[in-house]
N, C-alpha and C positions, 0 to 999 in steps of 0.2 A: 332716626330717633323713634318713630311711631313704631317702627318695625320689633325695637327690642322692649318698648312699652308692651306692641301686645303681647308678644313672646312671652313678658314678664308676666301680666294679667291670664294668660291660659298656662302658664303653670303655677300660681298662685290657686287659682281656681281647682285644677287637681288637687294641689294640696290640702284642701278644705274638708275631701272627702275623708283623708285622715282625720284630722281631727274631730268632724263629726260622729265620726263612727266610733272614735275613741269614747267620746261623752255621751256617746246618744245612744249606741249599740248593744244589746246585751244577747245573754245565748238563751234562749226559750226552750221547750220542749219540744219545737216544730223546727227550730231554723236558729243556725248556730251564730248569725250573726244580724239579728232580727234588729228593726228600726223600733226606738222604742218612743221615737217622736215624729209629727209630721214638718215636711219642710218646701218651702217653695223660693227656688232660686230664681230672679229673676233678671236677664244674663243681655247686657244692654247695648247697643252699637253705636258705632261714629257714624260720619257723614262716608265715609268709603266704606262700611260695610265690614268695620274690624273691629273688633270687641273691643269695649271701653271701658267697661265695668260691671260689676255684678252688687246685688244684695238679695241677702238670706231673710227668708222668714223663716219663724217656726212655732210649730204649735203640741201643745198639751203631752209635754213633758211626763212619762212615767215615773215619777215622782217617791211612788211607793215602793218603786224596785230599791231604790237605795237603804232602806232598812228593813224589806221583809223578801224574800225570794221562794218559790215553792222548791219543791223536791229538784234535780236533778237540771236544775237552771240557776245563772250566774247573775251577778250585778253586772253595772256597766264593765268595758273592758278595760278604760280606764285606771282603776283602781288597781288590779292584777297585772298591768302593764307597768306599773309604778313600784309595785313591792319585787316587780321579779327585773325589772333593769335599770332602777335608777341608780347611779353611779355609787360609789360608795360613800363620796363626802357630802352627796346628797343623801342618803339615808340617813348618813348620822346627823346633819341637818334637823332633819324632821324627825330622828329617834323611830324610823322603820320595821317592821318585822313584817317576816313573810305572811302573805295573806292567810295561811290557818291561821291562825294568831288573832285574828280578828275578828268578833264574833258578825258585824253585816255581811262577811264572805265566806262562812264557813257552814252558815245555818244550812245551806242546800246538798251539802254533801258534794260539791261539785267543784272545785279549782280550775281546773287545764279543761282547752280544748285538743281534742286529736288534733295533729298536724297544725297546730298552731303554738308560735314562739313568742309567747308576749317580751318576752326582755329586745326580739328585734323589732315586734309593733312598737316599744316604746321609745329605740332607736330613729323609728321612719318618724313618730309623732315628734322629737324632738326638731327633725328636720325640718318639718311641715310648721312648724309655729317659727323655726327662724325663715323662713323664705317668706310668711306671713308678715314678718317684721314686728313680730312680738319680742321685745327686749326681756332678754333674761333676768330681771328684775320680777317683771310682771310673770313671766315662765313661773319665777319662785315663788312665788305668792300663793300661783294657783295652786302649785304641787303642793303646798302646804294648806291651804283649804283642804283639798283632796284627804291630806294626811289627819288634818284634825277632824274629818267624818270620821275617818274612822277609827280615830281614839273615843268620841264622843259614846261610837257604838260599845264600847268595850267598858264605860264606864257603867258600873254597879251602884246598887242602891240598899242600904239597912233599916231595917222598921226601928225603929227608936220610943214606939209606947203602945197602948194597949189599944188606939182607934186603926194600927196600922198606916201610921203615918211616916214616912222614909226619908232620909236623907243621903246625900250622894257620898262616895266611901272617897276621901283624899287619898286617892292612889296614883299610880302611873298614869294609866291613862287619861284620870280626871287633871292633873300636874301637865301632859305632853298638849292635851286638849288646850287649855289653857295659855302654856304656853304660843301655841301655833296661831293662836285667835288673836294674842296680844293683848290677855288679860288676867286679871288676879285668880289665882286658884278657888281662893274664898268666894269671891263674886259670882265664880263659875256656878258654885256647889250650891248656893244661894238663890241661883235665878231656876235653877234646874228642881229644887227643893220646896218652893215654896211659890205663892200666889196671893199678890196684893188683889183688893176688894178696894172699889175705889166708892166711897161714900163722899158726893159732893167733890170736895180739894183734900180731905182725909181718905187717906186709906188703910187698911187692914190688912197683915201678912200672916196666911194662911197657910198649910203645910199641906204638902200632897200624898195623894195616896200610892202607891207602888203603879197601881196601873196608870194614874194621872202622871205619875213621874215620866214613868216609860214614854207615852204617848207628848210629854215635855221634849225630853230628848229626841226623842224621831223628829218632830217637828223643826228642831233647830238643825239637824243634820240636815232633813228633805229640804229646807229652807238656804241652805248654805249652798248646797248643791244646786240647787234650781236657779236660785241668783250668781253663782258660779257659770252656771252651761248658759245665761242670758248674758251677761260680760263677757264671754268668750266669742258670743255672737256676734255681739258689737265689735268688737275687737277684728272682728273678720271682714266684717260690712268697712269698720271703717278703713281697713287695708285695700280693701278692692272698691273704694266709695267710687262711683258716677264722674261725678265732678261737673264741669261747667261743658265737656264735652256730648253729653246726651242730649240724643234726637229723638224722644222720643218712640225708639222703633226697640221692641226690646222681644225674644221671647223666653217663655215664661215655663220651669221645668216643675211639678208637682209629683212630690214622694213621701208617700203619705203609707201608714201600716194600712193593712188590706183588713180582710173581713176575718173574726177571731171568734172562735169558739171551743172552749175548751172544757174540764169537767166541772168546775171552778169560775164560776165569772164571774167578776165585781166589777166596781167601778170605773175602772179601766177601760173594761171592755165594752162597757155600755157605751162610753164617749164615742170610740174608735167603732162602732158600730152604728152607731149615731150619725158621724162622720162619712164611713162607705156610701148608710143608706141617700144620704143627701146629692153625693160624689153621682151614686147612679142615675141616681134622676138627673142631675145633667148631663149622664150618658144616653138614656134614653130619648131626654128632650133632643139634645143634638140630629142622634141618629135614627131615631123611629119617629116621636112625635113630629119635629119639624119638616122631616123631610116627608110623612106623609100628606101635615097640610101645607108646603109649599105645593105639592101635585096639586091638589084641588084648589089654592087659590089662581094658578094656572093654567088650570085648562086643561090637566091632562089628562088623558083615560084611564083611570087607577080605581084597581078593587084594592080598598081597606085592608091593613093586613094586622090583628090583632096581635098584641101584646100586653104584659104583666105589668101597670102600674104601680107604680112604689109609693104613692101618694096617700093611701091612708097612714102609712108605715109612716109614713115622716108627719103626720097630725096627732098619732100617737104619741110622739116627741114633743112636739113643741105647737100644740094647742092650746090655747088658754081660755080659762083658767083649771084645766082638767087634762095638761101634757102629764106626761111623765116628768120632764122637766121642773114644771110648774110647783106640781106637788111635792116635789123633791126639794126648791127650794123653800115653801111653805112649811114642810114638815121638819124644815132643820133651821126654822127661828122657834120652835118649841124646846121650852128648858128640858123638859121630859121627855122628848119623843124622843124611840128607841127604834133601830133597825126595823122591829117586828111592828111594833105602829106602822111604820113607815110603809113596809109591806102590807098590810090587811087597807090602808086606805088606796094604795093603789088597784085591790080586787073590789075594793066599796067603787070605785067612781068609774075605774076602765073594762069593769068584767062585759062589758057589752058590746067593748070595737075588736071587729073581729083580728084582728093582728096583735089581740093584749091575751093571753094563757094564763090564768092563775093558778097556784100550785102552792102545796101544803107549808106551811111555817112561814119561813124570810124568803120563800124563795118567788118570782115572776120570771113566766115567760115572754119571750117579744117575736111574732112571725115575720123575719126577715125578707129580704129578695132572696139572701143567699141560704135560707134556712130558717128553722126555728132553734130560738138559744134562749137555755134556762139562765137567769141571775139571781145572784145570792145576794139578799139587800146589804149584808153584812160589812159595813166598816163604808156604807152608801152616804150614812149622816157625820159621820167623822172627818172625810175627804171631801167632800163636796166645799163646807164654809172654811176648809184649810185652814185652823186658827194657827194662830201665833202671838204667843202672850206677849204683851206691852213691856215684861221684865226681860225679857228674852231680848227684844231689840233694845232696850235701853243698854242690856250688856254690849250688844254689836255695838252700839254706836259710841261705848266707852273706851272699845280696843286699841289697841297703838298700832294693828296693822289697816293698811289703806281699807281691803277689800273690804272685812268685815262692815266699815265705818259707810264704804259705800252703797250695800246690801243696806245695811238698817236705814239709811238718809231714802233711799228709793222708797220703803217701806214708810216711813212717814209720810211721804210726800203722797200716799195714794191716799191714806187717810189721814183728818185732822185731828181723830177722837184716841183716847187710848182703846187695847183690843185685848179680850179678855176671852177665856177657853170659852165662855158661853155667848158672846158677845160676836157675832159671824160679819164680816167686811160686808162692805157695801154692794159689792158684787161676789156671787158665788162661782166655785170651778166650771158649775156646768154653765152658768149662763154666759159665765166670760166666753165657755168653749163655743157657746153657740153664736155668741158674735161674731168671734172668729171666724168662724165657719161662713157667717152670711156675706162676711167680709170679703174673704176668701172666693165664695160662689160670686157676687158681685164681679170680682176683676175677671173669674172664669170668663164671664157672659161676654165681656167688650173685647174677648179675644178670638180667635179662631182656632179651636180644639182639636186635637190630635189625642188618641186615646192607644195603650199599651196596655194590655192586660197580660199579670203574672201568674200561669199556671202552676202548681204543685203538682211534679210529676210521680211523688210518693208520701207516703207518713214516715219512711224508712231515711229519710236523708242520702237514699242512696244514689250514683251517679247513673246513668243509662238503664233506669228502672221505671216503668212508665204503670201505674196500674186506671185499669179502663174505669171503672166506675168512679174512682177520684175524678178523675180528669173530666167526665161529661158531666158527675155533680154540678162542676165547679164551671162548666161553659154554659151550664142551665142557670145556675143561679146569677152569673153576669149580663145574663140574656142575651149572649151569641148567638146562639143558633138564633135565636130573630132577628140581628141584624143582619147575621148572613140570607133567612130566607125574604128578608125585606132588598138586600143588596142585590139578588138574583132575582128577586118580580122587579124590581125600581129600576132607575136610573142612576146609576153612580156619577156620571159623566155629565156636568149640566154647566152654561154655558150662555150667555147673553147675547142676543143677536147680533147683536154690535160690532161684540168682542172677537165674536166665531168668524164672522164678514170681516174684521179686521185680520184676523192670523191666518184664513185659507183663502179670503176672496182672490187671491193672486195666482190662485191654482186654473181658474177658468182661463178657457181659452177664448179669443175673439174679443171684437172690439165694441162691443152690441151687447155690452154686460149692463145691468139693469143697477139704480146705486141702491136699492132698498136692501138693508141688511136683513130681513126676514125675506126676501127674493132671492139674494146670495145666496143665504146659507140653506137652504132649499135645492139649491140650481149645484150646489157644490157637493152635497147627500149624494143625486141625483148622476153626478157627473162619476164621480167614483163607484157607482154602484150601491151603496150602501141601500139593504131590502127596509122597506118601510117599518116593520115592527122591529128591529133591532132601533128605532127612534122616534121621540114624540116632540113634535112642536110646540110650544105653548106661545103664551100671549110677549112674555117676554124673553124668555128662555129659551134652549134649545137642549134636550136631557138626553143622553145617547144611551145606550150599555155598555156593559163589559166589554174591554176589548175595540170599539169602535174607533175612539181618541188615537190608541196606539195605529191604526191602519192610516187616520189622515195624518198620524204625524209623519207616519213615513214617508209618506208621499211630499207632501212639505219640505222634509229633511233631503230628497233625493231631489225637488225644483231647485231648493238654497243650492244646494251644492255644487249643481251644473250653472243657475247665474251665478256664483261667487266666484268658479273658475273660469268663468270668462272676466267677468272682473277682474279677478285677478292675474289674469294673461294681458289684460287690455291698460288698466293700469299697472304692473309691469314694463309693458311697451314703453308708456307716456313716460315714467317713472328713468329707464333707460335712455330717451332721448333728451330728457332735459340733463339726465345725466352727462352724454354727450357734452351736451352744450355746452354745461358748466366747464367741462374736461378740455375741452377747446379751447373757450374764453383762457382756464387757467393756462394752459399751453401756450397760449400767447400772450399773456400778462408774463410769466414764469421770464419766456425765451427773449422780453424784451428787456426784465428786469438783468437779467442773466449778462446780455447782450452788454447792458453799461456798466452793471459791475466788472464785467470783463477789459470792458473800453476804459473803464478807471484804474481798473490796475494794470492795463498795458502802459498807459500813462505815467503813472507810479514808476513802473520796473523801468520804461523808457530814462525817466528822469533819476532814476538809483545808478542805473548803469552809464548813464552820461557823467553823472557823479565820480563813478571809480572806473568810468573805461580807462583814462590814463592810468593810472594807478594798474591796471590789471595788466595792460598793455607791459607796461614796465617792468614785470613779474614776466609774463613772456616771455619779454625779450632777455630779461635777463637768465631764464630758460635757457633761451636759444643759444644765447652767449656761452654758457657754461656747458652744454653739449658742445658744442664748436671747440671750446676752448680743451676741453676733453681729447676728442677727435683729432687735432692738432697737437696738441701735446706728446701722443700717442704717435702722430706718422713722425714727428723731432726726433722722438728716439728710436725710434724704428734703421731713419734714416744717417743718425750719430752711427745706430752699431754697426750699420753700411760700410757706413764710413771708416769707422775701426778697424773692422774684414778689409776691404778695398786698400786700406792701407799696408797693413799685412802683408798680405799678396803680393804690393810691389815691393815690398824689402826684399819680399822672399826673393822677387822674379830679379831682382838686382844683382842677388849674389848667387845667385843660378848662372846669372849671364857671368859675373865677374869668373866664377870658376870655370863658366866654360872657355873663357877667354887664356888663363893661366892655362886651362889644359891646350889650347890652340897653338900657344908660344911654345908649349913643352915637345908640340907634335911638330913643331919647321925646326926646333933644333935635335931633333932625328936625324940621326943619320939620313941619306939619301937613297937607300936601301929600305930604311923601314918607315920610311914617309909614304902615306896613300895618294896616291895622284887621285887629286882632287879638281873637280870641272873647272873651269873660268866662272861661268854661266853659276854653280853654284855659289862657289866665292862668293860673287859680287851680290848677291842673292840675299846672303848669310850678313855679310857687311852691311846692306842698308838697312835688314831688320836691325841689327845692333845698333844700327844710330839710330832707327827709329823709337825702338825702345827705352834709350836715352834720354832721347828727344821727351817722347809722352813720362817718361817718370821724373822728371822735371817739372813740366806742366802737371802731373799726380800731385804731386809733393808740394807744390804751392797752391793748388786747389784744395788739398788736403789742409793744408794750415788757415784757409778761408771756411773751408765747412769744420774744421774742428772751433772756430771760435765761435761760429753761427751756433753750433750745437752745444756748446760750454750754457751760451745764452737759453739756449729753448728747456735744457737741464734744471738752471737754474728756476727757471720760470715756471715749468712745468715737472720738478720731482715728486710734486705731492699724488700727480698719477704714474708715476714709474712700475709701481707693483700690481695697479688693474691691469699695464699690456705687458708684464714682464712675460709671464707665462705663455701668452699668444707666440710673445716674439722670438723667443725661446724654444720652440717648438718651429716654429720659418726658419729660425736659422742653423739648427740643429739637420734637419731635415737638406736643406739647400748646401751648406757644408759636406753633406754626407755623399750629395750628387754628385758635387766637383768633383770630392775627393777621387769617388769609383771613377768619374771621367779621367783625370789623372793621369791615376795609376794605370789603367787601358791606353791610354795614350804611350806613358809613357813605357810599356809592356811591347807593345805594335811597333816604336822604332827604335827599341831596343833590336827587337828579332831582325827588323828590315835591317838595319847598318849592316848587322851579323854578315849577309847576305850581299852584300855590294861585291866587287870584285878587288881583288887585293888587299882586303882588310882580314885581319888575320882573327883567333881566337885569342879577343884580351880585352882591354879593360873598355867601358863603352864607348862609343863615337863619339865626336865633339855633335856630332850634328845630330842627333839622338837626342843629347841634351837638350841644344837648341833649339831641335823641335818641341820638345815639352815643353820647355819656357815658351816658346808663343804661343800656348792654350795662355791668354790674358782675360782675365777675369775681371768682373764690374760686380758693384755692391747690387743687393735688391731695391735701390733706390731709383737703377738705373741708370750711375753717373756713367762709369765705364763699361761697355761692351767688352763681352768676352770674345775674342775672336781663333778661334782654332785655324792652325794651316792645314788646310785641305790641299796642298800642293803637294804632291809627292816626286820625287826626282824620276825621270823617266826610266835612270838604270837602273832602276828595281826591278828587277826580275819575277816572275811569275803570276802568273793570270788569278792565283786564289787570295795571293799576299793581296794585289790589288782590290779585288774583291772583299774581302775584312776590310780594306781601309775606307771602302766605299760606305762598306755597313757602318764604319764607327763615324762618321763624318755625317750620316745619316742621323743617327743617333745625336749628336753634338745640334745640327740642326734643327734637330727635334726639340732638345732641350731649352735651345734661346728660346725658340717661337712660343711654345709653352710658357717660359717664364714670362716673359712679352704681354703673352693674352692675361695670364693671373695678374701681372702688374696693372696691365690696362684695366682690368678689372675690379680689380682695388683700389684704383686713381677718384671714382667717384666715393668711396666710402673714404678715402683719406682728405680727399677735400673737399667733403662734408657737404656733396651734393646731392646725399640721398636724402638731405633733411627736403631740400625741393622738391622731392618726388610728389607722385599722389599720396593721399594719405593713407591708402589700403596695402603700402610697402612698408613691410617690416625690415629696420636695418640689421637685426637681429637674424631674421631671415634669410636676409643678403648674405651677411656673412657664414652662418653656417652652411647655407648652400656652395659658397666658392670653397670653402675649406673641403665639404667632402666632396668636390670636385679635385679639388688639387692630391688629398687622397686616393682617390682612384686610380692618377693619369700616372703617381709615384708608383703605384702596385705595379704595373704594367710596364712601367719604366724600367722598373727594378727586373723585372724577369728578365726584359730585352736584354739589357746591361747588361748580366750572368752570360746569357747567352753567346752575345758577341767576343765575350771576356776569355770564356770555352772556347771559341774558336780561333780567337786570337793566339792560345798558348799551342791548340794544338798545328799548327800553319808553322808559329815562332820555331816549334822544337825539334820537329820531323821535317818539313819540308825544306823550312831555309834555310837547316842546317846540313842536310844531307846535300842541297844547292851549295851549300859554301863549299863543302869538303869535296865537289866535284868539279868546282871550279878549282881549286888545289891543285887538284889532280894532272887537269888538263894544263897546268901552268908546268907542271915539273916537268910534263911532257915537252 
């Protein structure tokens, strides 16, 4: 909150500058934007040292610029700022026209400045009055003061008889006037036309003459105006008031017009010169007089160094009863005293103080600090007692606008008597200005002074143009050059022993320091070197020269630096361990809080999950169930299609045997000739496989009708997964099928060729024992109910060592394939009875199975070549050799 308080108070404060310059500013023939009042800001602090508030003074208003201007110089800027940017429903407001239009701004031949945009000055002033918090009501008020100056100026006057007595012309501008004020047109014409005569409580209305008129109307204009720029002040003070926040500590800015001499000097300039010459003497007092007798009442060794007193100049002024001042009030309570009286009495009584020049007609001169400068006493007695007629404020205070009303009420309240053109207030301009002034010098004194001096660097207004003789004029007549040749014999640098032994005694070394602070600061000179006439000791002081202060400050500045960096290393450190400490402590505060909130919610979760372990468990389990129930369902039907197969098989293998039987009885009722004599040993051989296989497909066939009903049940039970292992199974028995088959058919290919080849069996239809031999390849499902058992017996009268050898290879082969199928069943035994679910948990049954699959993969590829193989050498053995063996055994028979 403070922060954007002051922010607001220092930009409030800039904006001040606006406006003052707007009302207060005008263009001279020296300086385009010349102060044409003095003013003293005094810029006020909190207790932290941040601006709290400001208020304005201001003094002696140029007054007379608002209705008279010389050659080639403006009115305020104000006024031109107003006719050249105010909006447009404001001008027609006020009934505006551009400033030629106006006779108070047009008298000087002079409108515009170079490089200056009044319609955007009027722009920034609009801004600067709302940041002010001046409400656009009061905005309007003023613009309209503003506007009816300067209709008032434009209002005309006609002689009406033969003593030249005038009356005001009811035109526009005396109708806009009027209006703006808040008052009757008549009234206007009235108060500006005439002059009551007050006899006793009777009074008399007297007509005026053109020049009294004139000098009517300027009066109420410079009057509106001046009480205008005094409410505007207020206005400002009261936006940036103090408040209950000031301490007292404030300081204090003084801008005041400088020293003025032009070809033309009145009353004006005499104030403002008046004013300088007072300003310098308390430059002088400050920086020559005092600091010379401080040396001497001190003690120091000092030659006197002369300088230019200002002090008769300023007895000239305000001596009594024979100032200038003085006289000037004196001579303007005479009914009849004229300018030129008023001049000839000031060469009767001052022609003998040497700083008073008398000079021909109305003119006096005055020997300045800054010069000598001629004044023309002309229009000396008119300004000074400022009348203002008693009709004149009774119209203000008739108007229906605020301002007016509160212009005229201030006006009464100064004085209780009516005030009449010859009739001069109780106090006059100049003496008010010289209160001011004492006023003024008075707060100088209780302050500590700081001085700025403004050079003109040309007569040209030009920028980077310096001419030489302006410039040392002008450092002569401020009496620089003697404060510089006093600042280079003096002491600039001065210093209380106290204070000096306070701020460097810390620079000595050793422990044997003396505590006398006029022995310090001695011992401290001393220690640094510093030569004895570059400083003087006095009784209470200690005064250095130029340049001294900066060498101990250095030194100073390089001791702070190296102790504050061990301080601040040292505390640091300290700074560091307690941080530690704290970091530890919280570490274990942190790790014990940690600790139980952990210990409470393992509690928690303890007692959540006692809650639903059953329940989860249940869900598990019924998990586990339903994999299981999967997994079995899956080896049911696996082991039905088995069954299916297996069944098959022995139909087949039934009426295999039935036909080889038929063909058995067809071969004993052969003739005896074409019957094969057949072994004993085989007969009986061939007979008990045929009841064996009798025997087992019997036992098939009623095993078969227990595992078809078993498997009708597991169907039932389980066909909702029939289609997840259709495809598995489908692919085993496709593949398993496709084995036998090739076994088979190699089988029975191999004793087809052997029969061929026996002895006395002829070229014809195949052997019964051929058959027979096929039919005992007995086949088992992949369940493993039935074993396949191949006869690996071959009859010994088979001739030929290579037949033998093929039957060895396929018998080989045949072995091959149980054992294989053996290891993949055993293989698949824990995946179908769902014992992989025991396993570790880092077994995939996913894994399991496609690893046995492209195992069984592989071992098929390789099977398959073999098979080809043996198959190839089986035909060629059957076709060539055991055939060209039969038709040899023929041979040998017919023989």
């Amino acid at each position: 909150m403070d922060f954007f308080r002051f922010f607001k108070i220092e930009s409030e404060i800039l904006q001040t500058s606006y406006i003052l310059e707007a009302f207060g500013n005008a263009k001279t023939s020296r300086n385009d934007n010349s102060s044409r009042f003095g003013k003293l800001i005094e810029i006020h602090f909190g207790k932290l040292g941040k601006i709290s508030g400001v208020k304005i003074q201001t003094f002696l208003l140029e007054k007379s610029r608002v209705v008279q201007l010389s050659i080639s110089e403006r009115s305020y800027h104000v006024f031109y700022q107003l006719c050249a940017g105010a909006p447009a429903s404001l001008k027609e407001k006020l009934n505006l026209m551009t400033a030629k239009e106006y006779m108070y701004l047009n008298q000087s031949d002079c409108l515009v400045i170079n490089g200056v945009d009044d319609a955007k000055k009027f722009n920034k002033l609009m801004e600067a009055l709302d940041i002010l918090q001046i409400c656009k009501e009061d905005q309007e008020h003023a613009f309209a003061m503003l506007a009816a100056v300067l209709w008032l100026g434009n209002i005309s006057f006609q002689v009406i008889d033969n003593e030249n007595h005038v009356e005001a012309l009811a035109d526009e501008a005396a109708s806009s006037a009027a209006k703006l004020l808040g008052c009757g047109i008549h009234e206007l014409i009235v108060a500006l036309s005439t002059h009551k005569i007050w006899a006793g409580k009777d009074s008399i209305a007297k007509k005026l003459t053109m020049q009294q008129a004139i000098k009517m109307r300027d009066a109420l204009a410079k009057f509106i105006y001046a009480s205008l720029f005094d409410w505007l002040v207020k206005q400002i003070n009261k936006s940036l008031e103090v408040g209950k926040s000031c301490t007292g500590r404030s300081i204090s800015i003084l801008d005041i017009y400088g020293f003025e001499s032009f070809k033309k000097n009145s009353f004006e300039q005499f104030c403002i010169n008046y004013a300088n010459e007072r300003l310098q003497q308390h430059f002088n007092r400050h920086l020559l007089k005092l600091a010379q007798e401080e040396y001497e009442l001190d003690g120091v060794d000092w030659t006197k160094v002369d300088f230019e007193d200002n002090q008769d100049c300023l007895d000239l002024f305000e001596k009594k009863p024979l100032g200038l001042l003085s006289l000037l009030d004196e001579e303007s309570k005479f009914p009849n005293a004229t300018d030129l009286t008023f001049a000839n009495k000031l060469k009767q009584h001052l022609n003998a103080n040497p700083c008073f020049k008398s000079d021909r007609g109305r003119a006096f001169g005055v020997r300045h600090y800054a010069g000598e400068v001629l004044y023309d006493t002309n229009g000396f007695l008119e300004k000074n007692p400022d009348p203002m007629q008693f009709e004149l404020v009774q119209l203000l205070s008739s108007c229906s606008c605020e301002l007016p009303r509160l212009f005229a009420s201030k006006m009464l309240n100064q004085s209780s008597k009516p005030i009449s053109l010859s009739d001069a207030p109780k106090q006059s301009v100049g003496l008010k200005f010289k209160s001011q002034l004492f006023k003024l010098m008075n707060q100088l004194e209780n302050t500590a002074p700081h001085f700025i001096r403004c050079i003109m660097p040309n007569t040209k207004q030009l920028p980077g143009k310096y001419e030489e003789d302006l410039i040392l004029q002008q450092l002569r007549c401020c009496g620089i050059l003697e404060v510089v040749r006093i600042s280079r014999c003096g002491y600039p640098s001065r210093m209380a022993h106290q204070e000096f032994a306070e701020r460097y005694g810390f620079l000595l070394l050793g422990s044997n320091v003396v505590q006398d602070p006029l022995s310090i600061s001695v011992a401290v000179l001393q220690r640094f070197n510093i030569l004895p006439e570059m400083y003087q000791v006095g009784y209470t002081k200690l005064y250095l020269r130029t340049g001294q202060i900066g060498a101990l400050e250095d030194k100073r500045k390089q001791v702070l630096q190296g102790i504050i960096g061990v301080q601040k290393y040292f505390r640091g450190n300290q700074i560091r361990c307690h941080f530690h400490e704290l970091k530890e402590g919280a570490t274990k505060i942190q790790s014990f809080i940690r600790g139980e909130n952990i210990r409470r919610k393992h509690a928690i979760g303890v007692e959540r999950w006692t809650a639903i372990a059953p329940q989860v468990l249940d869900e598990q389990l019924k998990a586990v169930t339903f994999l299981q129930s999967v997994i079995r369902g899956w080896l049911a039907q696996k082991h039905f299609h088995n069954m299916c197969n297996s069944e098959k098989s022995n139909i087949e293998s039934v009426k295999s045997k039935r036909k080889s039987g038929r063909k058995i009885s067809e071969v004993k009722d052969l003739p005896q000739e074409q019957q094969i004599q057949v072994l004993p040993s085989v007969w009986a051989e061939l007979q008990r496989r045929v009841v064996q296989a009798e025997t087992t497909l019997g036992q098939k066939e009623e095993e078969n009708k227990g595992l078809q009903k078993q498997l009708r049940q597991y169907q039932a039970r389980w066909s909702e997964y029939e289609a997840r292992m259709k495809s598995m199974e489908e692919m085993w028995q496709k593949q398993m099928s496709s084995l036998q088959v090739s076994l088979t058919a190699a089988r029975k290919s191999l004793h087809a060729d052997n029969a061929a080849g026996q002895p006395g069996k002829i070229d014809g239809p195949t052997s019964p024992y051929d058959s027979e031999g096929a039919t005992s390849l007995e086949s088992r499902t992949p369940g493993g109910s039935t074993p396949i058992k191949f006869a690996s017996d071959v009859p010994d009268a088979w001739p030929g060592r290579e037949t033998n050898g093929t039957l060895t290879a396929v018998s080989h082969l045949v072995k091959e394939f149980e054992q294989q199928r053996q290891a993949f069943e055993d293989d698949a035994k824990p995946l179908i009875k769902g014992k992989i679910i025991q396993q570790s948990s880092h077994t995939n049954p996913n894994e399991e199975l496609r690893r046995l699959k492209l195992k069984f993969e592989t071992w098929k590829k390789d099977y398959k070549v073999r098979l080809r193989e043996a198959k190839a050498r089986l035909h060629k053995v059957g076709h060539s050799e055991g055939r060209r063996k039969w038709w040899g055994m023929l041979s040998s028979k017919a023989t």
